[in-house]
C-alpha positions as a Markdown table, in Angstrom:
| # | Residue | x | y | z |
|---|---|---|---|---|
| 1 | Unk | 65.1 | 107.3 | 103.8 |
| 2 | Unk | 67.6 | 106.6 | 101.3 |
| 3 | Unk | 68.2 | 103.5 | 99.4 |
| 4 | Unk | 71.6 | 102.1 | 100.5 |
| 5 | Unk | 72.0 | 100.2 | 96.4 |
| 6 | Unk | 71.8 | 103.4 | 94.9 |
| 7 | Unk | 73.6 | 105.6 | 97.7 |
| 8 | Unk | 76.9 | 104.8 | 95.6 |
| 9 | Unk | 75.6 | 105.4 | 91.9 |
| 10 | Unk | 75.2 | 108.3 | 90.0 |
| 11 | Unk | 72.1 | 110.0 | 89.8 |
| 12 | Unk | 72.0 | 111.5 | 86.8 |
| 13 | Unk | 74.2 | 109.9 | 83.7 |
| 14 | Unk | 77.2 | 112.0 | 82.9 |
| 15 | Unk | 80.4 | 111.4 | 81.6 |
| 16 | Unk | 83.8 | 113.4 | 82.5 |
| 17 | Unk | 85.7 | 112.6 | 79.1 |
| 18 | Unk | 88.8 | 113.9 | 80.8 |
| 19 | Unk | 88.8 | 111.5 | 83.9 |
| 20 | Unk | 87.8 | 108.3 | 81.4 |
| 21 | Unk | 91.1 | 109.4 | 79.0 |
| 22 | Unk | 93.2 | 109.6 | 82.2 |
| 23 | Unk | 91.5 | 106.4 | 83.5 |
| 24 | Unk | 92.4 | 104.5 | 80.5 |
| 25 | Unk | 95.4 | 105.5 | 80.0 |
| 26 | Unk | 96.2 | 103.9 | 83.9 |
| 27 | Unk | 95.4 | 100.2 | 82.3 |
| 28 | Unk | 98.1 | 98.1 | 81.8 |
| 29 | Unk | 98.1 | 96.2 | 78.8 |
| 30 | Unk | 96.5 | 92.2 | 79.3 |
| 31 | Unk | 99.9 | 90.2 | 79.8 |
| 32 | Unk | 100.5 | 92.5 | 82.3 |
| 33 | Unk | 97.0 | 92.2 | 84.3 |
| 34 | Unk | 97.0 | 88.6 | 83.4 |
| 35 | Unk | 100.5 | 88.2 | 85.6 |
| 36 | Unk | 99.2 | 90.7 | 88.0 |
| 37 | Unk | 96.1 | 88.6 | 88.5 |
| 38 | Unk | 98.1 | 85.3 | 88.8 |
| 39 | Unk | 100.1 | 86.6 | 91.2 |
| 40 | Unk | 97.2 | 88.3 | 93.5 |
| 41 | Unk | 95.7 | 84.5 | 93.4 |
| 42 | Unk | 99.0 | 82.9 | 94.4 |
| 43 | Unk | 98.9 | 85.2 | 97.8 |
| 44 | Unk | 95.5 | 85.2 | 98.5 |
| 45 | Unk | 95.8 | 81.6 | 99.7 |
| 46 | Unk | 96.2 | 81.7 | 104.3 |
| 47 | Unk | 98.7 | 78.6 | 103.7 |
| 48 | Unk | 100.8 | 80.4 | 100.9 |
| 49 | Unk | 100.4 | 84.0 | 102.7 |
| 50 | Unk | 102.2 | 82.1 | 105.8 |
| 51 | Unk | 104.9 | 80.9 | 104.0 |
| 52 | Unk | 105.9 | 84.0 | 102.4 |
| 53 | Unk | 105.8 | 85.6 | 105.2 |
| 54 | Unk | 108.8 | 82.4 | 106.8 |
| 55 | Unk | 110.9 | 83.1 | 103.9 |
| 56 | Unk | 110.8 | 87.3 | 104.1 |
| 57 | Unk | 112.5 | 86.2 | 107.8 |
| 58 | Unk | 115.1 | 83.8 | 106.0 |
| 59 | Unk | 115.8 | 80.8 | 103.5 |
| 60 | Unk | 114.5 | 77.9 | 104.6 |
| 61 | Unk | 114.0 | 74.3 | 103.0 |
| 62 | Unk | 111.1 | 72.4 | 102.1 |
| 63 | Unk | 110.8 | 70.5 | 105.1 |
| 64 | Unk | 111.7 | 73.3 | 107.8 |
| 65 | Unk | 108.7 | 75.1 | 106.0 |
| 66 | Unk | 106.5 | 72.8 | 106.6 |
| 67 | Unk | 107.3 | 72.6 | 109.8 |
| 68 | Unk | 107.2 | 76.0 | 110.3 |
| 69 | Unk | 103.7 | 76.2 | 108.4 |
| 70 | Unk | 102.3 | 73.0 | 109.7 |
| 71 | Unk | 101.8 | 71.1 | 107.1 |
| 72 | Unk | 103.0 | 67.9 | 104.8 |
| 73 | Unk | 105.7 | 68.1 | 103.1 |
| 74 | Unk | 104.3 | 67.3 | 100.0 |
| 75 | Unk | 101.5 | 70.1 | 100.8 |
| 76 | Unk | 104.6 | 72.6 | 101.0 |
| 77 | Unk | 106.0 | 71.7 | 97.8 |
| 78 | Unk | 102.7 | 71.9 | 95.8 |
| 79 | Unk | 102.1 | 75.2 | 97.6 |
| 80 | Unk | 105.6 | 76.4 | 96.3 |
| 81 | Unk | 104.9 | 75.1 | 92.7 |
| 82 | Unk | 102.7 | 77.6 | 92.8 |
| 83 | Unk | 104.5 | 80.2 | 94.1 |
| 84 | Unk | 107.1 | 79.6 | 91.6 |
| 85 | Unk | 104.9 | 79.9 | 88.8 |
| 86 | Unk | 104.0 | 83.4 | 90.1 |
| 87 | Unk | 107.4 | 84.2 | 90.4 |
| 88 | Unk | 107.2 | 85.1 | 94.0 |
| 89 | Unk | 109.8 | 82.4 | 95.2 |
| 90 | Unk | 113.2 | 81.3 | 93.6 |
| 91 | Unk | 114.7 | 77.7 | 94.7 |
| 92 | Unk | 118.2 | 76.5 | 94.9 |
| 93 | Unk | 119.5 | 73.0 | 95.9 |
| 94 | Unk | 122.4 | 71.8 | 97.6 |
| 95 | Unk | 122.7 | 68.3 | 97.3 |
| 96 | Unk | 119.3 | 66.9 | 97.8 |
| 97 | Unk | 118.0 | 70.0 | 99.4 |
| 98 | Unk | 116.0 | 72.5 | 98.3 |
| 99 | Unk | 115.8 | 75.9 | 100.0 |
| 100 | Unk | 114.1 | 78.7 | 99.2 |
| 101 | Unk | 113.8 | 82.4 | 99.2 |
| 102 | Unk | 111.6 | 85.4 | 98.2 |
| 103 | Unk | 112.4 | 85.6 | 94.3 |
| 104 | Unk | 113.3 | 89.6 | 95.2 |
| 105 | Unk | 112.4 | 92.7 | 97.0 |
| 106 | Unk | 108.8 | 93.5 | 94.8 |
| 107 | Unk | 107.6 | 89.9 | 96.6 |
| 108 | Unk | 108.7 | 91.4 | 100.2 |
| 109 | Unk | 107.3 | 94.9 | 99.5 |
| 110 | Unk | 104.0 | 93.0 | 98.1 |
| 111 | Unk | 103.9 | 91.3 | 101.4 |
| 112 | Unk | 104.4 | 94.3 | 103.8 |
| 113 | Unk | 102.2 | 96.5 | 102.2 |
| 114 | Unk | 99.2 | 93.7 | 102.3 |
| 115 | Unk | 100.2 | 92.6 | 106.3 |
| 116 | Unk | 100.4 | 96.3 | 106.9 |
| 117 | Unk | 97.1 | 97.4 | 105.1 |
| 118 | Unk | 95.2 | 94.4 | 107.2 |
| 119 | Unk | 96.8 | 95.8 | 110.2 |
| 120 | Unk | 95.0 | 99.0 | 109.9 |
């Protein structure tokens, strides 16, 4: 019977200096996984998932996302701080009245591709 743990490692230790070359040259450089990270943490969150998902439908304000959400107001806005520091959502106000949007089509493309991968 074989041993599940080692099923998926190599038996033997070799190296294909070809593949590793290719490999590293697919790394982006730290700033760039840094943001990539920060934003892969900002949409991992159910509550934050949900209201990306509102605002790929349309703009809405802080309180019709909560509503919309189910949750305090004051829960939405800290939830969009961070969304804003990932640069997933932009914000404009009118008057006292902030409403938001997807900061552009990567965020929306980002969200269909992870909605549609857990679909499958």
């Amino acid at each position: 019977m074989s041993n599940p743990v080692q099923d998926d490692q190599c038996e033997i230790l070799c190296v294909h200096p070809e593949a590793v070359s290719t490999a590293l040259q697919a790394i982006p450089s730290e700033d760039c996984v840094e943001g990539a990270v920060l934003l892969l943490k900002a949409v991992s969150d159910a509550t934050r998932l949900k209201i990306l998902s509102a605002l790929s439908a349309t703009e809405l304000c802080v309180c019709d996302l909560a509503q919309v959400v189910g949750i305090s107001e004051s829960n939405t806005s800290h939830q969009l701080r961070l969304l804003r520091t990932a640069k997933l959502v932009r914000y404009r106000k009118e008057g006292r009245v902030a409403y938001y949007s997807l900061a552009d089509h990567h965020v929306r493309e980002l969200l269909n591709s992870a909605l549609e991968h857990a679909r499958e």
